[in-house]
DRENSEBA-268171 format. One record per residue (C-alpha): residue number from 0; residue in one letter; chain; x, y, z. Coordinates in nm, 4 decimals. Example, Ala and Ser with C-alpha at 12.3 -4.5 7.8 and 13.67 -1.06 7.14 Angstrom:
2
[site 0,'A','A',[1.2300,-0.4500,0.7800]],
[site 1,'S','A',[1.3670,-0.1060,0.7140]],
This chain:
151
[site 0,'X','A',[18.9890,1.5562,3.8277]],
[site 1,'X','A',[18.9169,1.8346,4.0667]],
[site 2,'X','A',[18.4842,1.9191,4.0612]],
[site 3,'X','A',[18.4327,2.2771,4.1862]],
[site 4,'X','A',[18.1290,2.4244,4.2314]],
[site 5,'X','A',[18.1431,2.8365,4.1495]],
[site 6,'X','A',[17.8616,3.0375,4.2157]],
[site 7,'X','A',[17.7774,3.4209,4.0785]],
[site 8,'X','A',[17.4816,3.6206,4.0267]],
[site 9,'X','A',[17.2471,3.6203,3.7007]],
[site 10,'X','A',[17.1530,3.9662,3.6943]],
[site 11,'X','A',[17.5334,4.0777,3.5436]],
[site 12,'X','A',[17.6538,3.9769,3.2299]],
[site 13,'X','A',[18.0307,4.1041,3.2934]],
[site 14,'X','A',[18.0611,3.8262,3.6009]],
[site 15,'X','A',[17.8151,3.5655,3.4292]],
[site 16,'X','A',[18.1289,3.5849,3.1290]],
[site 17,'X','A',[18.3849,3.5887,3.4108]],
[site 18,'X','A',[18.2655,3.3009,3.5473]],
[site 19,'X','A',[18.2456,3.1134,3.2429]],
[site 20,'X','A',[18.6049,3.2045,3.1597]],
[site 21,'X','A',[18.7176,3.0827,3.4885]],
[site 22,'X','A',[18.5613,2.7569,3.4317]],
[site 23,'X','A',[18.6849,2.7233,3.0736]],
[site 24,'X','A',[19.0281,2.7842,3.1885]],
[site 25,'X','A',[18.9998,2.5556,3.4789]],
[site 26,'X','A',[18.8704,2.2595,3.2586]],
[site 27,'X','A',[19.2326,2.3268,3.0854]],
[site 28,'X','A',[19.4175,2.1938,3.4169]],
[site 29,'X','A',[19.1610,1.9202,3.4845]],
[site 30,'X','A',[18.9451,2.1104,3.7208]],
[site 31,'X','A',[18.6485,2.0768,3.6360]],
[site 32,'X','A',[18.4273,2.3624,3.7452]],
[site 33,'X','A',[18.0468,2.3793,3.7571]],
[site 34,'X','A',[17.8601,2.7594,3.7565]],
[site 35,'X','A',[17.5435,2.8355,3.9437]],
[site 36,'X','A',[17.4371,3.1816,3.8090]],
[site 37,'X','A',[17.1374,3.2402,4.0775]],
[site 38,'X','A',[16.9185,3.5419,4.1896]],
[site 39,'X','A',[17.0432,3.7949,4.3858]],
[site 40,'X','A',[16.8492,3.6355,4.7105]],
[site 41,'X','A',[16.9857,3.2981,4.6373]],
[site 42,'X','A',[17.3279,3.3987,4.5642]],
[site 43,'X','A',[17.3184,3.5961,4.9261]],
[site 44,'X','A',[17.1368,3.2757,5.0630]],
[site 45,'X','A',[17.4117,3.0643,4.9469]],
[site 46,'X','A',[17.7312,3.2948,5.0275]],
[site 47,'X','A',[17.5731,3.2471,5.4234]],
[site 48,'X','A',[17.5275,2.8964,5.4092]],
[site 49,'X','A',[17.8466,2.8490,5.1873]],
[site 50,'X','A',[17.7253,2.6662,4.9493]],
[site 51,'X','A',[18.0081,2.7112,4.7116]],
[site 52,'X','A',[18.3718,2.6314,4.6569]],
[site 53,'X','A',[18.4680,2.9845,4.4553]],
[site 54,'X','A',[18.2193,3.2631,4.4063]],
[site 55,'X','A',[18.2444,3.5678,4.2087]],
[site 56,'X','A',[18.1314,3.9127,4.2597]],
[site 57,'X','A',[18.1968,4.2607,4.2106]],
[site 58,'X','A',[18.3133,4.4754,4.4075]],
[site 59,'X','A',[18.3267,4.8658,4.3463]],
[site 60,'X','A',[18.6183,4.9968,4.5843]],
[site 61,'X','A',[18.6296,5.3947,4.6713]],
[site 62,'X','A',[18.9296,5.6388,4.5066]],
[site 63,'X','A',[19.1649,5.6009,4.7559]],
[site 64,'X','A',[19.1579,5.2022,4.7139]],
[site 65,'X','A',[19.0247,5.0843,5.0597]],
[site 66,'X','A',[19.0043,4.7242,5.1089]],
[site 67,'X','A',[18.8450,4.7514,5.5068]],
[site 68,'X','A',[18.5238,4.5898,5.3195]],
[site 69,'X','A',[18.7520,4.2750,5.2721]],
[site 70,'X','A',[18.8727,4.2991,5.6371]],
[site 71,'X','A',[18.6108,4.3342,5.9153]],
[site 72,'X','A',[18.3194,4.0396,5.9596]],
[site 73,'X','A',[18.0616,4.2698,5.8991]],
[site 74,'X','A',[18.2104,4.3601,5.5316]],
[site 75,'X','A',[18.0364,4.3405,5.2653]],
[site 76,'X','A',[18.2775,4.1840,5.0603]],
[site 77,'X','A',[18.4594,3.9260,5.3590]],
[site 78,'X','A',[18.2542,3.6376,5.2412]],
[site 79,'X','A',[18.4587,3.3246,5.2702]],
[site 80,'X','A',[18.7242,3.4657,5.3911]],
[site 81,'X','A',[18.8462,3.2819,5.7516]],
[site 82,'X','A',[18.9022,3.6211,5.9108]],
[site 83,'X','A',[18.9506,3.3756,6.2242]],
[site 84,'X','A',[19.2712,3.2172,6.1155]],
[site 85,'X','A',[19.4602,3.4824,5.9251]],
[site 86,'X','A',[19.6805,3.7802,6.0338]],
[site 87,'X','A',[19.6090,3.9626,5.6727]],
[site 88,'X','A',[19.3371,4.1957,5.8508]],
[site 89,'X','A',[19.5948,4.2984,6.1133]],
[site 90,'X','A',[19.8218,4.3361,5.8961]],
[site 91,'X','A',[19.6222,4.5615,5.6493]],
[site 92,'X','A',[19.4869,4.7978,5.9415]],
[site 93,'X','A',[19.8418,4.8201,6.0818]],
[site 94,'X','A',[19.9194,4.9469,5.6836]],
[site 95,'X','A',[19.6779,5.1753,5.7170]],
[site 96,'X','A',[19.7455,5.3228,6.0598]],
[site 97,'X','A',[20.0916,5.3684,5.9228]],
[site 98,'X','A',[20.2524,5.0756,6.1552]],
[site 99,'X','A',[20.3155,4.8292,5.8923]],
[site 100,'X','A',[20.4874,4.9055,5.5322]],
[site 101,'X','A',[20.2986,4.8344,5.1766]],
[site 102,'X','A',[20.5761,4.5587,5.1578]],
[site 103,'X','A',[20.4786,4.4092,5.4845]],
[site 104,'X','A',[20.0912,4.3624,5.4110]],
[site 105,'X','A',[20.1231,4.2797,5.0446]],
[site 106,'X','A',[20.4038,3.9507,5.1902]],
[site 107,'X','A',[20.0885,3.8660,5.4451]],
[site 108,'X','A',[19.8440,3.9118,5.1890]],
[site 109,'X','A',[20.0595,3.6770,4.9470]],
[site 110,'X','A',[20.0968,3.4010,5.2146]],
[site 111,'X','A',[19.7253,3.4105,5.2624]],
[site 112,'X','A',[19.5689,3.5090,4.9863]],
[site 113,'X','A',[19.2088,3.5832,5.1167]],
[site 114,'X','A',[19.0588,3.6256,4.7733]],
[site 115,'X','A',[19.1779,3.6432,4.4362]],
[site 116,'X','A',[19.1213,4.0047,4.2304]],
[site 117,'X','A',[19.0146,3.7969,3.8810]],
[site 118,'X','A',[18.9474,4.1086,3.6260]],
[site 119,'X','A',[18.9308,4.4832,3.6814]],
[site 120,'X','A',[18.6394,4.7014,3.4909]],
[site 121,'X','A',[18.8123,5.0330,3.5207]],
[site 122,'X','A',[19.2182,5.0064,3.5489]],
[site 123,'X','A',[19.3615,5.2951,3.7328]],
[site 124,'X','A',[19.7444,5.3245,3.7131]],
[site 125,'X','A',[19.8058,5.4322,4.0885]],
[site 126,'X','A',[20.1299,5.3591,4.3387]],
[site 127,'X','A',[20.2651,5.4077,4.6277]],
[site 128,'X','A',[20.6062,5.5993,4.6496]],
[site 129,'X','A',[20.7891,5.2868,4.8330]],
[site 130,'X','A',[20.7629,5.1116,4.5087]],
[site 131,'X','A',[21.1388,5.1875,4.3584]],
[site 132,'X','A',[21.0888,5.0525,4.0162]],
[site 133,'X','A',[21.0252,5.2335,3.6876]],
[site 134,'X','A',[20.6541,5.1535,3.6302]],
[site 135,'X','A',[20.5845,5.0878,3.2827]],
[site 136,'X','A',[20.2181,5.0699,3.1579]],
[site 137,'X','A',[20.0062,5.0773,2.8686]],
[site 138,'X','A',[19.6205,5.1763,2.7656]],
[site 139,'X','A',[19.5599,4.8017,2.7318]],
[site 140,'X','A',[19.7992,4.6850,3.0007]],
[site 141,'X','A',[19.7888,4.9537,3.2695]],
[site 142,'X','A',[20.0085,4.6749,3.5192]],
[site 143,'X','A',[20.2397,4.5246,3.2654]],
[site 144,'X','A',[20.5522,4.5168,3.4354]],
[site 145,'X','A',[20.3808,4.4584,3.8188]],
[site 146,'X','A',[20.6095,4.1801,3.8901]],
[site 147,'X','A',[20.9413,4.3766,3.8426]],
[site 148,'X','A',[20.8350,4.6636,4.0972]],
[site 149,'X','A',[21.0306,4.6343,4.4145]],
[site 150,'X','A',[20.9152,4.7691,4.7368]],
């Protein structure tokens, strides 16, 4: 058995269930995965000491989708990631300075995978035009054919 320790805020009932749900599903492959629901202090406290294996915690990105927060040290949401020994920022700056494709950060960002989206609150159907696929979505299942789309 795998122990995990994950660690969220009290104050939100969405990521207190989250968090529960992850370690319910966990338990299911034999990971077996303690929560910590803390104050807002000691949740901050322990995301700069990392005192966790996973954490949890929302993150409210802007319309036009900008993940920068996840990418520069000073971000607010670039806890835990190793910034230090992963090309993923690079590579999602380069996207965004028009260097690098959508096809060419989302490969980096798949061999690293910084951080893990787990749920989304408000599902926007949005794309980029280099995705050559018919995109097929539903009320309840805005992304439900995501891993046919080709870029």
């Amino acid at each position: 058995t795998l122990y995990l320790k994950l660690i969220c805020e009290d104050e939100n009932s969405f990521i207190k269930n989250a968090a529960q749900l992850v370690a319910e599903q966990l338990s299911l492959v034999n990971i077996s995965v303690t929560v910590e629901y803390l104050t807002s202090r000691d949740f901050n406290t322990a995301l700069s000491e990392g005192e966790y294996d996973l954490y949890i915690n929302e993150i409210k990105l802007t319309k036009n989708m900008d993940l920068s927060e996840f990418f520069t040290s000073s971000g607010q949401a670039s806890k835990g990631i190793d910034l230090d020994n992963t090309d993923v920022d690079e590579s999602y700056f380069s996207y965004v300075q028009g260097s690098e494709e959508l096809s060419g950060f989302l490969t980096d960002f798949d061999n690293s995978m910084p951080f893990i989206p787990l749920v989304y609150r408000n599902g926007q159907l949005c794309y980029s035009r280099s995705i050559k696929s018919v995109i097929e979505a539903a009320e309840d299942r805005l992304f439900m054919n995501v891993a046919d789309w080709k870029l």
